[in-house]
C-alpha positions in Angstrom: 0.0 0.0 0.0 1.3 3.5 -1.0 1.7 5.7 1.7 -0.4 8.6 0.3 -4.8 8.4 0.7 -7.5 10.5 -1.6 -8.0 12.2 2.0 -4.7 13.9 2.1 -5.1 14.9 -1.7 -8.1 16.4 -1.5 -6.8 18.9 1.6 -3.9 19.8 0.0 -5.4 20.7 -3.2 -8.1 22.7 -1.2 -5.7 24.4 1.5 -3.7 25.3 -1.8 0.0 25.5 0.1 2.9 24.8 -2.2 4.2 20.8 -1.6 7.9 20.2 -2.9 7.2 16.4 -3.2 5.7 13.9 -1.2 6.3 10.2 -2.0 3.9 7.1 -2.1 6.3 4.7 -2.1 8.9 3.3 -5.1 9.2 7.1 -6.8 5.5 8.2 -7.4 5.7 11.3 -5.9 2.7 14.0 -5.6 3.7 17.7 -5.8 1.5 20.9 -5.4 2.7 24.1 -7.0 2.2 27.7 -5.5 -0.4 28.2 -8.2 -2.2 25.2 -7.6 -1.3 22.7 -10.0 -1.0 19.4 -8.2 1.3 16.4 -10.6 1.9 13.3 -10.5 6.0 12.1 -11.0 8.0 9.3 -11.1 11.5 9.6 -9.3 14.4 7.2 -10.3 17.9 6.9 -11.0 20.5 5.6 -13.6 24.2 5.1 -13.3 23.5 7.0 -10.3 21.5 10.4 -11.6 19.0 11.2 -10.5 15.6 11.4 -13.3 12.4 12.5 -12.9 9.2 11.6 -15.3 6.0 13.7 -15.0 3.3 11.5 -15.1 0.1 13.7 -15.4 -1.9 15.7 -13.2 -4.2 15.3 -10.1 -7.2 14.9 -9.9 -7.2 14.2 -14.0 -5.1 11.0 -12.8 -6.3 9.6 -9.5 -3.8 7.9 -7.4 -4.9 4.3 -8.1 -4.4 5.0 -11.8 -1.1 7.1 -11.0 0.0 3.9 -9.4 -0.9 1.8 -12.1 1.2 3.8 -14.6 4.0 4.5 -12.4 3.9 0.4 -11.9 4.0 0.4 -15.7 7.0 3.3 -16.3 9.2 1.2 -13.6 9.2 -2.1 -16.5 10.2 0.5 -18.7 12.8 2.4 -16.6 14.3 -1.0 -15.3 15.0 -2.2 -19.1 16.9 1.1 -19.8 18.7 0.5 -16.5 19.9 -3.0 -17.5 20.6 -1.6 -20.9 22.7 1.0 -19.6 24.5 -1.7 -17.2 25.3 -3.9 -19.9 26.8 -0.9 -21.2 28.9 -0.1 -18.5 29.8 -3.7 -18.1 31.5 -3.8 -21.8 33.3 -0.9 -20.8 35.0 -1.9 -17.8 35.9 -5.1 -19.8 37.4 -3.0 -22.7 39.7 -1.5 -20.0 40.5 -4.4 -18.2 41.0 -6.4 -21.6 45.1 -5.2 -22.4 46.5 -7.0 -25.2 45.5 -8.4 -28.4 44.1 -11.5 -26.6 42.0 -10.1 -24.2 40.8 -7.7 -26.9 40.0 -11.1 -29.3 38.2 -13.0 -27.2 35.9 -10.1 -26.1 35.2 -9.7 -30.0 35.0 -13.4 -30.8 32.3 -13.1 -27.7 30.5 -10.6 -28.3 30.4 -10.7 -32.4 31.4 -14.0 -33.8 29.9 -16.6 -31.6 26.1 -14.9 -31.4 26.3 -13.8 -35.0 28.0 -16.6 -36.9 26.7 -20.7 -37.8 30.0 -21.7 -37.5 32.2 -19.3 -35.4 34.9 -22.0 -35.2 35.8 -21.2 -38.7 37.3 -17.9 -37.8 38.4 -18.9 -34.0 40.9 -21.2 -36.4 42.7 -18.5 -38.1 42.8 -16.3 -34.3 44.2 -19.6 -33.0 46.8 -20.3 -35.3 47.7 -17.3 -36.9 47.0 -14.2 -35.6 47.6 -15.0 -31.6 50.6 -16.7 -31.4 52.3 -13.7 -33.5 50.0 -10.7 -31.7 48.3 -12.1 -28.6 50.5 -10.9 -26.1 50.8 -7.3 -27.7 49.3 -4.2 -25.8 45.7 -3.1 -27.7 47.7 0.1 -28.6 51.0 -1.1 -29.3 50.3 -3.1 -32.5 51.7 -1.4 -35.8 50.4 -1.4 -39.3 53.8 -2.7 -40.2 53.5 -5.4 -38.0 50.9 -6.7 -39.4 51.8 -6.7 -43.1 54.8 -8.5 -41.7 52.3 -11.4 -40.2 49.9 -11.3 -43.1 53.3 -11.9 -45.7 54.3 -15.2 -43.4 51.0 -16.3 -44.1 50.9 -15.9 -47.1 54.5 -17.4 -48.0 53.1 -20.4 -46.2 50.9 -20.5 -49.4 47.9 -19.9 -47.8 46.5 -16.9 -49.5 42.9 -17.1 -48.9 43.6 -17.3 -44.8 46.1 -14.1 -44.9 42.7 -12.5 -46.5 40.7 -13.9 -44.0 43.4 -13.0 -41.4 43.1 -9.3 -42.9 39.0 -8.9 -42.3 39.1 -10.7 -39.1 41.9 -8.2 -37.5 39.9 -5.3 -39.5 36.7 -5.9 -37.7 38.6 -7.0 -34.3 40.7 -3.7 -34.3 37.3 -1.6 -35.4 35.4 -3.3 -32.2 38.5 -2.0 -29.9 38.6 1.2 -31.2 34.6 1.9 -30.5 35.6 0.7 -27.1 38.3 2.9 -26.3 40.8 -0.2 -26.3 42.8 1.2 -29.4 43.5 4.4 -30.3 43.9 4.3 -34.0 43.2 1.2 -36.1 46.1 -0.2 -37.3 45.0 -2.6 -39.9 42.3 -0.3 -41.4 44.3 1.3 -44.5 46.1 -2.6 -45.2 44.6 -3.6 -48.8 43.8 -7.1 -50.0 47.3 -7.3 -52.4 48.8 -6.5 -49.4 47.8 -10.1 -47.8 46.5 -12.7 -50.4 45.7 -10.6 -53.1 43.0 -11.6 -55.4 42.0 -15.0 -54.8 42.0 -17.6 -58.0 39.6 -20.4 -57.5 41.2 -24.0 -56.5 41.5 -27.1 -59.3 43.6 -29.1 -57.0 42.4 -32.8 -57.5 45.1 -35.3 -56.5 45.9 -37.9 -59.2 45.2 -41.2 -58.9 48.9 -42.4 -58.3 49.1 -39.6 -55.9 45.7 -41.0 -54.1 47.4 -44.3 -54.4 50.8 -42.4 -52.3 48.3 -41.3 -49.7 46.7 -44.0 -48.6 50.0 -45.9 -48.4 51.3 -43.3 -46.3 48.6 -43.3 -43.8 48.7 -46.7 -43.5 52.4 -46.8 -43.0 52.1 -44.1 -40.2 50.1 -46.1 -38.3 49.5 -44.5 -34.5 51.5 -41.4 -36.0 48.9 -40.1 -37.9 46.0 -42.3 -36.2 43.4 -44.6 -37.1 40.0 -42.1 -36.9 42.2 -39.5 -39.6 42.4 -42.6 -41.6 39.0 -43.4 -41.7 37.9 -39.7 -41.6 40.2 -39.2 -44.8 38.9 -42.4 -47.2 35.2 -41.7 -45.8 35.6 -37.7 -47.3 37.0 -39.6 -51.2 34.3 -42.1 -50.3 31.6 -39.8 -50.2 32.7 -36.4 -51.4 30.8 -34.8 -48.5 32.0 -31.4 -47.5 34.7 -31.7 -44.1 32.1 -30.4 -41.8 29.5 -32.2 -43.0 31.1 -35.4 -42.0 33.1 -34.4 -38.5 29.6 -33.2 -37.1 27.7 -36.3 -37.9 25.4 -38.1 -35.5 24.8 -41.8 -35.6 21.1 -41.3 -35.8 21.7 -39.3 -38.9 22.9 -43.3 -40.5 19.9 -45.5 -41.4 21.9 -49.0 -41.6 19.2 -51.1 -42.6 18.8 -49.5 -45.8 22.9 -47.9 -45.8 21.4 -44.4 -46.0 23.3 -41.1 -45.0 20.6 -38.1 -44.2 22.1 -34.9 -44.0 20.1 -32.7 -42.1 19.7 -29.5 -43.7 21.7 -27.5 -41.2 24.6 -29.2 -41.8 23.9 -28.5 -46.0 25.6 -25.5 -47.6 22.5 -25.1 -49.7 20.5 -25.1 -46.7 18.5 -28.6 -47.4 18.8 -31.6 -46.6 20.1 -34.2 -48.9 21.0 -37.9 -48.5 24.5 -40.5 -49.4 24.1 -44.1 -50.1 26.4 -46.0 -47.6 29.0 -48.8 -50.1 29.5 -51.6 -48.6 33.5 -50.6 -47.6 31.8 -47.0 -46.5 29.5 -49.2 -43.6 32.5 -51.1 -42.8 34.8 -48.4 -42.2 31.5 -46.3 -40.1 31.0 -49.6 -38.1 34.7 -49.7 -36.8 34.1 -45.7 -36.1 31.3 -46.7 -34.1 33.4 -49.1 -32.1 35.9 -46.5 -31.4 33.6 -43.5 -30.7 33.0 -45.6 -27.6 28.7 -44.3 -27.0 29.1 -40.6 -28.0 26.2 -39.8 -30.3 29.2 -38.1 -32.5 30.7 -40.3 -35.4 34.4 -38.2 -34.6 33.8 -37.3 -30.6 36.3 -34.7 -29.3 39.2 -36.9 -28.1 40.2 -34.2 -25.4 38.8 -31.8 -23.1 38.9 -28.5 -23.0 37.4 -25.1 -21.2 37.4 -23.6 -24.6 35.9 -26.6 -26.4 33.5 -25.3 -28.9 31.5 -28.2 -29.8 31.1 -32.1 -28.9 32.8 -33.4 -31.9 36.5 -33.6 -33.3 37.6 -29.6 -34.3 37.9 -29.6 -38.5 41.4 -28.4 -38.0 42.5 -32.4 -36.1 42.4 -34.2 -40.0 44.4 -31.0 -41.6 47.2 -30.9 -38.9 47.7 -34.4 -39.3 48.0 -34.4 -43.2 50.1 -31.8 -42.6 52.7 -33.3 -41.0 52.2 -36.7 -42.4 55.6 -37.6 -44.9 53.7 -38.2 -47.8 55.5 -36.0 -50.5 52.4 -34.7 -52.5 51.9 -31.3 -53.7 50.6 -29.2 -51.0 47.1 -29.7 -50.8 43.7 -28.9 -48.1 40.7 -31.3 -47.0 38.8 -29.4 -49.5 40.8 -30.7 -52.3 39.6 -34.4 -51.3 36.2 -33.6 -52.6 37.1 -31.9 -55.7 39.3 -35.0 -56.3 36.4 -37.2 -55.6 34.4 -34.9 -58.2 37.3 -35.8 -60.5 37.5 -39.9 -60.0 34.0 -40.2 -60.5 34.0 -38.4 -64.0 37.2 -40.4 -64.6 35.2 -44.0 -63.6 32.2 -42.7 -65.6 29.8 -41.6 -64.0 27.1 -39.2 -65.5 27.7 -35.6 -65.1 24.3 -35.2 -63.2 24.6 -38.2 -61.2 27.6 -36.9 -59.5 26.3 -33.4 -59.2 23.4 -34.6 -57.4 25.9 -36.7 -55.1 27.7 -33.3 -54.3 24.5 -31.8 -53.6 24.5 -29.6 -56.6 22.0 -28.1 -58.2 22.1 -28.8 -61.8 22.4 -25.7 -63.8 19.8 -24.9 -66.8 17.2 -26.7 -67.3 19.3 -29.8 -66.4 17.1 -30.1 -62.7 13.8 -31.1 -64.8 15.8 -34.2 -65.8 17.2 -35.0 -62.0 13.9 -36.8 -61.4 15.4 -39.7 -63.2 18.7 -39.8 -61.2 17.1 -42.3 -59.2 18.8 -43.3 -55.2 19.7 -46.6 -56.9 21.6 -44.6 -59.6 23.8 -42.5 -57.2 24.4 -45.6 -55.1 25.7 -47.6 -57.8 28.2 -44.9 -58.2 29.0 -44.4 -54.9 29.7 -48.1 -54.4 31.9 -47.7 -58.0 34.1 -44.9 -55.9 34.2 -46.8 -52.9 35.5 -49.9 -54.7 38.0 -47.7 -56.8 39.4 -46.6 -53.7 40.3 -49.8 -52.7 41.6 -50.7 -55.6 44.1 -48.2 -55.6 44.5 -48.7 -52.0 45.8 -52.5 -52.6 47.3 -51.9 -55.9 44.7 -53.9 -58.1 44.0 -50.6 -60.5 46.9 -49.4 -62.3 46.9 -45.4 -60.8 47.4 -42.8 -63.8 50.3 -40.2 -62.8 48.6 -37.1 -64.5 46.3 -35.2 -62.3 42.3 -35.7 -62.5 41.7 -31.8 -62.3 39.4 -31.2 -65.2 38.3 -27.7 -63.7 35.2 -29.2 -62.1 33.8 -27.3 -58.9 33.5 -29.2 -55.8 32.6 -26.1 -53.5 
């Protein structure tokens, strides 16, 4: 109950001597002015100022309806309170936050991870690029120079397109700082694109089949060294020229074994719907012994080890390329991507229709050439992926003769 009554309303207003203020509880104040206008206010405070919000006039708004609203302005003025401590709270952690690593992860926070499907994608390049060169660097110390410098290392690691990703992700990082008070001047903002990757060409990198053939010897040969699940994770990508992330965040209730079905679920699909792989008989065999070793995770590639800043349940995308990486193979340079595009490639090269295998891809056929997927029937698709699967083999245990010249016919696998 407010502390004020109609009663003491009515004798003020009557008696018609000025009142400053006098309070029913939680800021509704009445007032009374020396020329008899008696109002209704609401009396509050943010980041410790006092505010004031007229509310109307008495007896126009009676106090039970003066409580009401001032009830309903107290919703309103708590949300711009909690607005304006979130605010203050960002602040504090821009001036607490002193080199380049506090700075990323308050950006990768507050940016990346609630704006981005997969924020792991540019956590990788912060991770192994940018940090260990800049992390320990004051906010306001880093020099344009400096980073051309780091941006050139990457890209003489022939890695164009990540010293171009490296570029827009210290652009926006550095921006975020800088709208924070964190850095003064930002220093990668006038750095242009040929001063990291340049213009990016499209990739045609498609391993050969002799130089499929060298790869799977390798692995094999490495044994523990390069590990039994980036074996498997490797010939299942040829096997079913699925994109990388498509395949390391599988479930095993996305499998259907009793038919050898692979369902996709669309958030998983680049195209945004769902699509389904037929399962070869080697492709079951290989998921089986997976299943085996994922020892009851509902991920086909669990996360072998733990973490505080583990991002997700299943092996990171970045376990398969680090281990191809350093495994003694002696190929041409070449990324997980470039598996599928090779798949793309040993299909044409076994014979399998042009639509057919764009359908496996999950392409959409270009032209008029979607009327006529209606007769690329599951049967179709999974006599060619069991064709793949076989070749694979094949070339695995040296029954098909592997051709030296690369498969690369310009074909996208994207």
């Amino acid at each position: 109950m407010g502390k004020l009554s109609d009663v003491q309303l009515k004798a003020w207003v009557r008696d018609g001597a000025r009142i400053a203020g006098k309070s029913d509880g939680d800021g509704l104040t009445f007032t009374l002015s020396a020329q008899g206008t008696a109002t209704w206010t609401l009396r509050y405070r943010i980041a410790g100022r006092a505010r004031e919000l007229t509310l109307g006039r008495y007896p126009d708004l009676s106090l039970g309806d003066a409580r009401k609203l001032a009830a309903a302005k107290r919703v309103d003025v708590q949300q711009v309170i909690d607005v304006a401590a979130i605010k203050q709270q960002k602040k504090a952690e821009a001036k607490q936050a002193a080199n380049v690593q506090q700075l990323a992860d308050l950006w990768l926070d507050n940016t990346v991870r609630r704006r981005h499907q997969h924020p792991e994608v540019t956590e990788r390049v912060f991770k192994r690029d940018i940090l260990p060169a800049l992390g320990k660097c004051d906010t306001k110390s880093v020099t344009t120079p400096e980073i051309t410098r780091l941006l050139a290392k990457i890209n003489a690691s022939g890695r164009p397109s990540i010293a171009n990703d490296a570029l827009r992700h210290m652009k926006a990082m550095f921006a975020y700082g800088e709208a924070l008070g964190m850095v003064d001047r930002n220093p990668a903002e006038r750095i242009k694109l040929e001063h990291a990757g340049g213009q990016e060409k499209s990739r045609t990198r498609a391993l050969s089949t002799a130089e499929i053939a060298k790869l799977l010897k390798a692995m094999r040969e490495a044994g523990t060294k390069f590990g039994r699940d980036n074996e498997l994770a490797v010939k299942l990508l040829l096997a079913l020229a699925c994109r990388k992330m498509e395949l390391f965040a599988s479930k095993w209730d996305e499998f259907d074994f009793s038919n050898n079905l692979w369902r996709i679920p669309a958030t998983r699909v680049k195209t945004g719907e769902a699509r389904e792989l037929a399962l070869a008989p080697q492709v079951v065999e290989w998921l089986q012994e997976l299943k085996i070793r994922a020892c009851g995770s509902d991920y086909v590639f669990p996360a072998r080890r733990e973490s505080k800043q583990k991002r997700f349940a299943h092996v990171s995308p970045d376990t398969t390329w680090r281990a191809l990486h350093e495994l003694p193979h002696g190929l041409e340079a070449f990324t997980v991507h470039d598996l599928r595009r090779t798949s793309r490639s040993l299909m044409a090269d076994i014979g399998v229709p042009f639509d057919v295998a764009e359908k496996i891809l999950g392409h959409k056929l270009p032209g008029v050439a979607h009327v006529y997927d209606r007769g690329n029937s599951r049967e179709q698709q999974r006599s060619a992926l069991n064709r793949l699967a076989q070749t694979l083999m094949e070339l695995e245990t040296g029954r098909m003769q592997p051709k030296v010249v690369s498969l690369s016919r310009g074909s996208h696998a994207a």
